[in-house]
ZADO-1210 file (C-alpha; in nm, 4 decimals, padded with zeros to 6 digits):
<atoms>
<atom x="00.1884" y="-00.5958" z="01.8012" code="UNK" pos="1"/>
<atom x="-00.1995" y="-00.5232" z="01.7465" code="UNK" pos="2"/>
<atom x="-00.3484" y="-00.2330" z="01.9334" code="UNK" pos="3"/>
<atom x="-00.6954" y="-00.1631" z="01.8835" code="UNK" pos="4"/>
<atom x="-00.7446" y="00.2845" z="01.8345" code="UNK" pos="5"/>
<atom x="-01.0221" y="00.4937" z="01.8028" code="UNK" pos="6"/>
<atom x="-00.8558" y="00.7831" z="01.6078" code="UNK" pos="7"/>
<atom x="-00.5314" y="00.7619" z="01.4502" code="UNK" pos="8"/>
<atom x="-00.3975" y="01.1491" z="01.5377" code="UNK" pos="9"/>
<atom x="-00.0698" y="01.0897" z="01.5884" code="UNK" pos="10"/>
<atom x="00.0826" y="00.9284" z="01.2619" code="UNK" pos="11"/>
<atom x="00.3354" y="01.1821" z="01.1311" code="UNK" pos="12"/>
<atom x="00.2736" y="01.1128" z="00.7501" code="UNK" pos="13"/>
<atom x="00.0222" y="00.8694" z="00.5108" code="UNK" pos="14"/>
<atom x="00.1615" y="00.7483" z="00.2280" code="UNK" pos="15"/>
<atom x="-00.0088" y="00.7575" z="-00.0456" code="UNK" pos="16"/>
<atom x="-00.1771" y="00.4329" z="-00.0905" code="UNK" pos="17"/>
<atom x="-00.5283" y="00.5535" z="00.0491" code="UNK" pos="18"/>
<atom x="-00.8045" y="00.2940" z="00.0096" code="UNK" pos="19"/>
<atom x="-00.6507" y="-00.0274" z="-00.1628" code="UNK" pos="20"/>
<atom x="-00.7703" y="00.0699" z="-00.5440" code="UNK" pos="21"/>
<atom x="-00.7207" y="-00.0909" z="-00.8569" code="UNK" pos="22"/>
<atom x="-00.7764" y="00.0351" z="-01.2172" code="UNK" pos="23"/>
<atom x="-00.8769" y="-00.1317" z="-01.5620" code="UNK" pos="24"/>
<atom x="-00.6425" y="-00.3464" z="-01.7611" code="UNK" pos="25"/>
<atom x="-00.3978" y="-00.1622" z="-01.9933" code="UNK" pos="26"/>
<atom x="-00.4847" y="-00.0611" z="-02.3653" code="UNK" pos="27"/>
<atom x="-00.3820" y="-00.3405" z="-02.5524" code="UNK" pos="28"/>
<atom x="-00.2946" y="-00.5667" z="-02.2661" code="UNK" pos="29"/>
<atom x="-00.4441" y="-00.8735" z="-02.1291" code="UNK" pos="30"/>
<atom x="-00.7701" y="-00.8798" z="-01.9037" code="UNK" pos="31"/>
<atom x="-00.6887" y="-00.9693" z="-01.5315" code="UNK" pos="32"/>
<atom x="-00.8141" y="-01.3184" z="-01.4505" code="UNK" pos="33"/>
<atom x="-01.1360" y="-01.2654" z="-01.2140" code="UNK" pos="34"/>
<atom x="-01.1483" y="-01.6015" z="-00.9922" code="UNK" pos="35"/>
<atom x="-01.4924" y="-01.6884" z="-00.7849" code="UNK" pos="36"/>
<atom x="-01.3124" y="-01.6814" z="-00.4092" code="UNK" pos="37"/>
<atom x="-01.4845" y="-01.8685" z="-00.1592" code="UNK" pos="38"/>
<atom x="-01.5255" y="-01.6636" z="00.1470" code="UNK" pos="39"/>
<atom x="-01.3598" y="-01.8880" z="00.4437" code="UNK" pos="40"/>
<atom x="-01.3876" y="-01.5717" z="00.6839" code="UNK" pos="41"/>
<atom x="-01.7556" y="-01.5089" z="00.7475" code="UNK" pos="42"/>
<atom x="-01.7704" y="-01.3744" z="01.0747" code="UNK" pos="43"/>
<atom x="-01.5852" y="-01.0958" z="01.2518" code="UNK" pos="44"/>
<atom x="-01.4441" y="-01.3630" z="01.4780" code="UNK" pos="45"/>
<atom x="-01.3176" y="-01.5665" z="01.2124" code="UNK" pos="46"/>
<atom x="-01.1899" y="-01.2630" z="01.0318" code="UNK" pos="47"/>
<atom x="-01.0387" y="-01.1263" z="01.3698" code="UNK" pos="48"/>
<atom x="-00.8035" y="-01.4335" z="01.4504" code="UNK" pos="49"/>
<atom x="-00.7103" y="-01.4893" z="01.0865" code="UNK" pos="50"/>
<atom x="-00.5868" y="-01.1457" z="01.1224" code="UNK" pos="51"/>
<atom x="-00.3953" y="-01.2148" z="01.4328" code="UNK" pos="52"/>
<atom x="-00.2366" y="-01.5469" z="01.2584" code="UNK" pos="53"/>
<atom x="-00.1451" y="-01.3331" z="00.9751" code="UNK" pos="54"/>
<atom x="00.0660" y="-01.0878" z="01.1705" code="UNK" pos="55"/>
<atom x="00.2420" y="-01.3514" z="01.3714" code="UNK" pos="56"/>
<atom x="00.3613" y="-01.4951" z="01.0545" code="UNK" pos="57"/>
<atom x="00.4220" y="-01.1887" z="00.8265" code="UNK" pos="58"/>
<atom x="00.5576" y="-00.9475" z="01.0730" code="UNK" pos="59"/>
<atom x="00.8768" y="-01.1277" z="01.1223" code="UNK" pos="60"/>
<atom x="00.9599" y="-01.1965" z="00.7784" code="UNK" pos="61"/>
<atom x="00.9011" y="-00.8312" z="00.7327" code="UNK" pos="62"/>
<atom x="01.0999" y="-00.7492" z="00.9307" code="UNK" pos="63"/>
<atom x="01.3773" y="-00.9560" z="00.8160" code="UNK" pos="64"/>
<atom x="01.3122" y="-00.8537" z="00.4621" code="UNK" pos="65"/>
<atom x="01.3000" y="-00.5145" z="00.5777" code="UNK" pos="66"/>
<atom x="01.6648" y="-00.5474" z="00.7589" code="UNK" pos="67"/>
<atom x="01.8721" y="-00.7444" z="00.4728" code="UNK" pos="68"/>
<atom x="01.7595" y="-00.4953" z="00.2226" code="UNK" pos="69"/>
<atom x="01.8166" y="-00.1606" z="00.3974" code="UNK" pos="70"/>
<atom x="02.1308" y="00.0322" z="00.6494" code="UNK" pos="71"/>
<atom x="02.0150" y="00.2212" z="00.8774" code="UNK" pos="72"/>
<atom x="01.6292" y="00.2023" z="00.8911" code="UNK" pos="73"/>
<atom x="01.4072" y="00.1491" z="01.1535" code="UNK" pos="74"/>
<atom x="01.2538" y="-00.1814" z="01.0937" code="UNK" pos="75"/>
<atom x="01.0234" y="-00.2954" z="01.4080" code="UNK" pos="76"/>
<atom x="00.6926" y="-00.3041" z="01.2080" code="UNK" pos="77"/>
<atom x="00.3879" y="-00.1734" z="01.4622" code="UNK" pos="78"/>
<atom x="00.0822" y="-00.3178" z="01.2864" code="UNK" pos="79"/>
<atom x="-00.2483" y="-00.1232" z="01.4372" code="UNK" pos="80"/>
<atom x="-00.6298" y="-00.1528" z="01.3864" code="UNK" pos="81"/>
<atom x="-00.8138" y="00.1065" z="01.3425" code="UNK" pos="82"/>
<atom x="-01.1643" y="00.0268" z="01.4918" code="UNK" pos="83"/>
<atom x="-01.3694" y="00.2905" z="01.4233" code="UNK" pos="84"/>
<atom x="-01.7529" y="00.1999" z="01.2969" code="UNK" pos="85"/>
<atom x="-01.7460" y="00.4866" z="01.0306" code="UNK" pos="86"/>
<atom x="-01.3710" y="00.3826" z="00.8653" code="UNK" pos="87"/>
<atom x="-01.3821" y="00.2604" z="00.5228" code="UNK" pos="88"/>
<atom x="-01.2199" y="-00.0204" z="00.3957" code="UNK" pos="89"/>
<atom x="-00.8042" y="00.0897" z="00.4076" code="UNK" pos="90"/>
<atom x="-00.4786" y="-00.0120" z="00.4736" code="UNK" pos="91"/>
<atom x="-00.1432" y="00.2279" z="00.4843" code="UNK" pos="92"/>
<atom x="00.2007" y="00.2581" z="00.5857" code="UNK" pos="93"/>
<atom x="00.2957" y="00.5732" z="00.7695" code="UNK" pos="94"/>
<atom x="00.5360" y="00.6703" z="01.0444" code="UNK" pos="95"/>
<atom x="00.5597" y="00.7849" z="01.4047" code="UNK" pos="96"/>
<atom x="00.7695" y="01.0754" z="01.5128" code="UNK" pos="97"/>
<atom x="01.0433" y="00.8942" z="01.5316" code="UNK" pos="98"/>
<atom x="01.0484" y="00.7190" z="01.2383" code="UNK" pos="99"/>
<atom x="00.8878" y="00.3670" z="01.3082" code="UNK" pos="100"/>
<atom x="00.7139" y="00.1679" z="01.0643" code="UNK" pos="101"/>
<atom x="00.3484" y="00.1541" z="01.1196" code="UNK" pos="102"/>
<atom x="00.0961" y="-00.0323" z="00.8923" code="UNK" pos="103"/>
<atom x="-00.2769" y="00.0347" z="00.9715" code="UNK" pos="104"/>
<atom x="-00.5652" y="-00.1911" z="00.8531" code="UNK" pos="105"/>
<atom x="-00.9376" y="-00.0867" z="00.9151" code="UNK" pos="106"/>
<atom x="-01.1628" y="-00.3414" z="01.0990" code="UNK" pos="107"/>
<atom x="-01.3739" y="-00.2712" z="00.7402" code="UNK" pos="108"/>
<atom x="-01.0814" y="-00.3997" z="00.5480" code="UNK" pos="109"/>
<atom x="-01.0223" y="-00.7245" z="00.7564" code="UNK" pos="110"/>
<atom x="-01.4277" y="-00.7680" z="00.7924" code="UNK" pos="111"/>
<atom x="-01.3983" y="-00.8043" z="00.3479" code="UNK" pos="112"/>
<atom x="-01.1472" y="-01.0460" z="00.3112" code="UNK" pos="113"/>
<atom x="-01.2160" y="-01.3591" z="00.2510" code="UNK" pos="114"/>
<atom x="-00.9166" y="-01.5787" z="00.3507" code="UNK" pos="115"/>
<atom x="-00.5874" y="-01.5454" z="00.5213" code="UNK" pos="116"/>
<atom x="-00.3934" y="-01.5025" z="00.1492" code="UNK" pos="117"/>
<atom x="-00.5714" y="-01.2081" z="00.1028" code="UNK" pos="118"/>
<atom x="-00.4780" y="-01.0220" z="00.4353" code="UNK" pos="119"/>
<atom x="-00.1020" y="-01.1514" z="00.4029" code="UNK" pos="120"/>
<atom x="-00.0548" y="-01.0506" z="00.1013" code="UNK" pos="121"/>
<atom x="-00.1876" y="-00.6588" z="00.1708" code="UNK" pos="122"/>
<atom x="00.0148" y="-00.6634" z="00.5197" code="UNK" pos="123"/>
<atom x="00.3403" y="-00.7506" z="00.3028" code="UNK" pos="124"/>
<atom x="00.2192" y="-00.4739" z="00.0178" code="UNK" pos="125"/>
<atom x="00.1818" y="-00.2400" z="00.2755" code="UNK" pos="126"/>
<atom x="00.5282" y="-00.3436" z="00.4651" code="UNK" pos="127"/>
<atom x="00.7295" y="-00.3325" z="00.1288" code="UNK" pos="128"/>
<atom x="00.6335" y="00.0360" z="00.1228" code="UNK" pos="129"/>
<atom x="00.8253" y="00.1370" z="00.3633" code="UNK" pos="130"/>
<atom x="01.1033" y="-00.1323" z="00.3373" code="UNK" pos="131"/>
<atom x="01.1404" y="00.0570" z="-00.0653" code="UNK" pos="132"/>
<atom x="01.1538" y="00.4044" z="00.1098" code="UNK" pos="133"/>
<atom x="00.8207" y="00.5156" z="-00.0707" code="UNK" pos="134"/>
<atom x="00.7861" y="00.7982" z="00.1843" code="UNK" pos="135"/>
<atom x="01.1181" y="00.9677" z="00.1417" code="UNK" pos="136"/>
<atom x="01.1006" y="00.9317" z="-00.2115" code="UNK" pos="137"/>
<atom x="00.7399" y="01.0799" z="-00.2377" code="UNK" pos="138"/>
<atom x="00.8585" y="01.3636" z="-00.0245" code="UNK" pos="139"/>
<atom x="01.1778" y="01.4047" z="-00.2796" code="UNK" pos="140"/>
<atom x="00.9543" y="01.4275" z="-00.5131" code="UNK" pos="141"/>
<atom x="00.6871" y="01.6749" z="-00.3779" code="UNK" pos="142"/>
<atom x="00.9865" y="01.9204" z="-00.3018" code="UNK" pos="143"/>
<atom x="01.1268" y="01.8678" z="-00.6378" code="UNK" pos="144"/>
<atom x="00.7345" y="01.9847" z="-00.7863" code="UNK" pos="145"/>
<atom x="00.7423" y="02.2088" z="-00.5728" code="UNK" pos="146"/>
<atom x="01.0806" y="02.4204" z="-00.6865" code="UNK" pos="147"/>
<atom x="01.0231" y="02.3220" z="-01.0469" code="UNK" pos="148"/>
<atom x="00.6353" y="02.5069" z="-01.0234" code="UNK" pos="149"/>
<atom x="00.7274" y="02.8084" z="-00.8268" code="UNK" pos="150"/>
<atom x="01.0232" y="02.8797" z="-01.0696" code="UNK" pos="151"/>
<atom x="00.8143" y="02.8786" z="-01.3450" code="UNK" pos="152"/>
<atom x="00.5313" y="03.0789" z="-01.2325" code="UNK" pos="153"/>
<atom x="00.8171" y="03.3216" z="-01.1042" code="UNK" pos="154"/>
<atom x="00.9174" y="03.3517" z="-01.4956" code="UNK" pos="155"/>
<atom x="00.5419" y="03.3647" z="-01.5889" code="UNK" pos="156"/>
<atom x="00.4699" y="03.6323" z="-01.3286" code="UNK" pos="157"/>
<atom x="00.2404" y="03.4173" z="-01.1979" code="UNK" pos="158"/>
<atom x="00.1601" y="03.3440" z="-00.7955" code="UNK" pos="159"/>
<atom x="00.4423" y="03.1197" z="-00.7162" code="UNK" pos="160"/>
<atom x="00.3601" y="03.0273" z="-00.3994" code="UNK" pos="161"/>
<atom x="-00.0239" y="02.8397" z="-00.5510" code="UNK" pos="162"/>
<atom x="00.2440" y="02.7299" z="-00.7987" code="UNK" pos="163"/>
<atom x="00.4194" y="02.5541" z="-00.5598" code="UNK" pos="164"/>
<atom x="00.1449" y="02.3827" z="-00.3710" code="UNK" pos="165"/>
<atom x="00.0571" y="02.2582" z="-00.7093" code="UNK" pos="166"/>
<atom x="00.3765" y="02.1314" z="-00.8244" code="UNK" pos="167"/>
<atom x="00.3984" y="01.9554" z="-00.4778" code="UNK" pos="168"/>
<atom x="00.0719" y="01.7792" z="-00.5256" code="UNK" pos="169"/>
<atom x="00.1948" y="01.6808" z="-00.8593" code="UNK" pos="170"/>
<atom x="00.4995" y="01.5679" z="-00.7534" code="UNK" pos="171"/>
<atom x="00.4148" y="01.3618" z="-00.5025" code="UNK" pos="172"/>
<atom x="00.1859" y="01.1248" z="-00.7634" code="UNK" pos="173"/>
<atom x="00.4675" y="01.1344" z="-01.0364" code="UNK" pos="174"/>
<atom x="00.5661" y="00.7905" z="-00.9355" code="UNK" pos="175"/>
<atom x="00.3482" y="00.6701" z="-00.7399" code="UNK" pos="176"/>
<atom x="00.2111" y="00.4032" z="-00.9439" code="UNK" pos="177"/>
<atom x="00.5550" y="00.2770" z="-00.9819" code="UNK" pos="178"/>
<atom x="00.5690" y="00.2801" z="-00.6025" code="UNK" pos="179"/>
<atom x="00.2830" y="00.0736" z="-00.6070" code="UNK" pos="180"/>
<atom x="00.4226" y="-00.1857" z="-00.8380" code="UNK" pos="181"/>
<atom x="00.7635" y="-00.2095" z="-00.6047" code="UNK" pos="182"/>
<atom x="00.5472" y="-00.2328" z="-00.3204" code="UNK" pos="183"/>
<atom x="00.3503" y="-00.5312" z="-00.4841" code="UNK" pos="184"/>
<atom x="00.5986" y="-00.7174" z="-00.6336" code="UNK" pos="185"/>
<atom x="00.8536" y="-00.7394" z="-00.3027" code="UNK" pos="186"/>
<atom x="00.4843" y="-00.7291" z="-00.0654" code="UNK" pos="187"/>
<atom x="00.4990" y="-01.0932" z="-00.2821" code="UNK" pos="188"/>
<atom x="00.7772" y="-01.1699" z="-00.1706" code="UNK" pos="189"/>
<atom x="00.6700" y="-01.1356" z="00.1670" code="UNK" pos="190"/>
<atom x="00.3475" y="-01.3135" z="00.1423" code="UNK" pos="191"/>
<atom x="00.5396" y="-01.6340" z="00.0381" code="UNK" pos="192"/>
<atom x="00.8101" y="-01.6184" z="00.2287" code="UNK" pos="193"/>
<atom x="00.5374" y="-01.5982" z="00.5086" code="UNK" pos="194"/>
<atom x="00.3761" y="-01.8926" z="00.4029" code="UNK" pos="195"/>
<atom x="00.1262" y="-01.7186" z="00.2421" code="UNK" pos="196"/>
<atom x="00.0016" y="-01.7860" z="-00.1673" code="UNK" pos="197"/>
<atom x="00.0703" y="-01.3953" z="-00.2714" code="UNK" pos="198"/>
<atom x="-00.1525" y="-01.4823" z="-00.6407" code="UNK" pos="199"/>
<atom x="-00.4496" y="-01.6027" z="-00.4119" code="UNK" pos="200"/>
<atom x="-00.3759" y="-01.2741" z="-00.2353" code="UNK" pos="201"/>
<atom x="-00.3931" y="-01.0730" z="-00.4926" code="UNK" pos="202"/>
<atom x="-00.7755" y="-01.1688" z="-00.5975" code="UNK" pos="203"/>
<atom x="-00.8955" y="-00.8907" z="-00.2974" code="UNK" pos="204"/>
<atom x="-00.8165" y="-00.6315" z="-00.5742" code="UNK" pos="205"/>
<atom x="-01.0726" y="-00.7632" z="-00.7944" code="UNK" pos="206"/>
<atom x="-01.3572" y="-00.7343" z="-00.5424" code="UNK" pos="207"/>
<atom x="-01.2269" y="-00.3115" z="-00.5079" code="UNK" pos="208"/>
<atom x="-01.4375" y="-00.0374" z="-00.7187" code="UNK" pos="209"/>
<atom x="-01.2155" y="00.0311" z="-01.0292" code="UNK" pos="210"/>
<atom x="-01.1205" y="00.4013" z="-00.9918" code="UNK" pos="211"/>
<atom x="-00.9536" y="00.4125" z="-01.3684" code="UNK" pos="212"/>
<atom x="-00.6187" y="00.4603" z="-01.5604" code="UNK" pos="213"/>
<atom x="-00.6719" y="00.8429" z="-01.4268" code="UNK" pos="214"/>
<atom x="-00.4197" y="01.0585" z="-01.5581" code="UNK" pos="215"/>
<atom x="-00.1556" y="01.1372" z="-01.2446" code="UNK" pos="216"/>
<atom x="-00.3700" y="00.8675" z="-01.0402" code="UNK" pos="217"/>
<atom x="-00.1885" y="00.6689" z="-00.7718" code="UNK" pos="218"/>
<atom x="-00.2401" y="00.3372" z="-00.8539" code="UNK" pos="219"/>
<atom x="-00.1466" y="00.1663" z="-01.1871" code="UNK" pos="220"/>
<atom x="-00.3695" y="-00.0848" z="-01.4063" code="UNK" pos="221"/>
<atom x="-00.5138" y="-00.3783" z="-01.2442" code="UNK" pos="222"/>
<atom x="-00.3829" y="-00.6418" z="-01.5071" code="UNK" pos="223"/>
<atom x="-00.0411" y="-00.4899" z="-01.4477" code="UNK" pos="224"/>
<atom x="-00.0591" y="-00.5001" z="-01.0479" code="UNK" pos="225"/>
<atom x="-00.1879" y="-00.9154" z="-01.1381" code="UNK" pos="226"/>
<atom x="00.0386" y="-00.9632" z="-01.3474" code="UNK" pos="227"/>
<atom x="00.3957" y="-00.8229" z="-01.1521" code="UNK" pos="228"/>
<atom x="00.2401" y="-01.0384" z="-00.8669" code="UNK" pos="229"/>
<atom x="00.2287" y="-01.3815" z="-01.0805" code="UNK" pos="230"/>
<atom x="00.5642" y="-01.2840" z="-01.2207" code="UNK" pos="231"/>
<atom x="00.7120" y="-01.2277" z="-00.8970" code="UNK" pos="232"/>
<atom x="00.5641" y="-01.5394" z="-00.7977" code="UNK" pos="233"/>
<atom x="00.7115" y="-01.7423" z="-01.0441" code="UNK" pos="234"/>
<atom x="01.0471" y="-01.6457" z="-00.9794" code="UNK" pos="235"/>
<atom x="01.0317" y="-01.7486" z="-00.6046" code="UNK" pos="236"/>
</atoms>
């Protein structure tokens, strides 16, 4: 279901896959292959009902994905647009209070891609997310930072409670970029099983500013993301 919002202040949590990054090829690895994409969305009306194609096709196998993997889980995907003029390109997965799957794409987001591939392939990215449990986990992980930090600066005689907040924030990123990585190879999955060509997909992280192999960062190389997507691919 789309529903157009002006403010999204209700989602409970954002995971943390902020604006759709990538970084620079690994140290030693190969180059990601750059291909010229023709742009076959090039107006917002075009852009708007390739969208609307794309969810009618990916949604259900989302779902289905999302139900033969998991026990237990909430998996009735609400897909929203968020259509304010001032939101930058993004798409997330979060949750409502109680505990349904939400993706969000900005109209920004939909405006830049340049065919259907491309938006398939980030609505089953962003779907994986929650069908791998990235949430939980993340928030296993903050806690975890969060004792481990505190009981150290304890020791150290240290403020434990800016300890904490610190060891949260760290632990929260610790593995993200693995989370990102999960999330693209079974978001391939998706794509394809959707109807979708996931590799064709995956050229809309080419065309995304290259934010680095930052240390703690939250999103891993781009040759690697390319690369786990072709693989994944193959195997289909």
């Amino acid at each position: 279901m789309i529903r157009l919002m002006a403010a999204l202040t209700t989602l409970a949590f954002v995971a943390a896959c902020d604006d759709i990054v990538v970084t620079s090829a690994p140290s030693g690895g190969p180059a990601p292959v750059v291909q010229d994409v023709p742009d076959e969305l090039r107006t917002r009306g075009q852009s708007v009902r390739a969208f609307a194609d794309v969810v009618q096709r990916v949604e259900p196998i989302a779902e289905r994905e999302c139900r033969s993997r998991t026990s237990g889980v909430n998996c009735d995907f609400k897909i929203l647009v968020d259509d304010r003029a001032n939101a930058p390109s993004n798409a997330f997965q979060t949750l409502d209070d109680n505990g349904r799957p939400i993706l969000v794409f900005t109209l920004r987001l939909i405006d830049e891609a340049r065919n259907a591939d491309e938006l398939a392939f980030v609505m089953g990215h962003e779907a994986a997310h929650h069908v791998r449990g990235h949430i939980a986990r993340q928030r296993e992980n903050a806690a975890a930072g969060a004792v481990i930090f505190g009981g150290l600066a304890t020791l150290a005689g240290t403020d434990p409670e800016a300890a904490q907040r610190i060891g949260a924030q760290v632990g929260a990123r610790t593995y993200s970029k693995d989370f990102e990585l999960e999330a693209d190879a079974l978001g391939t999955v998706i794509t394809a099983r959707a109807g979708y060509d996931p590799v064709r997909g995956s050229q809309f992280f080419n065309r995304i500013p290259d934010p680095g192999d930052r240390f703690l960062g939250t999103h891993p190389p781009n040759a690697q993301r390319i690369e786990t997507v072709r693989r994944t691919a193959a195997g289909l």
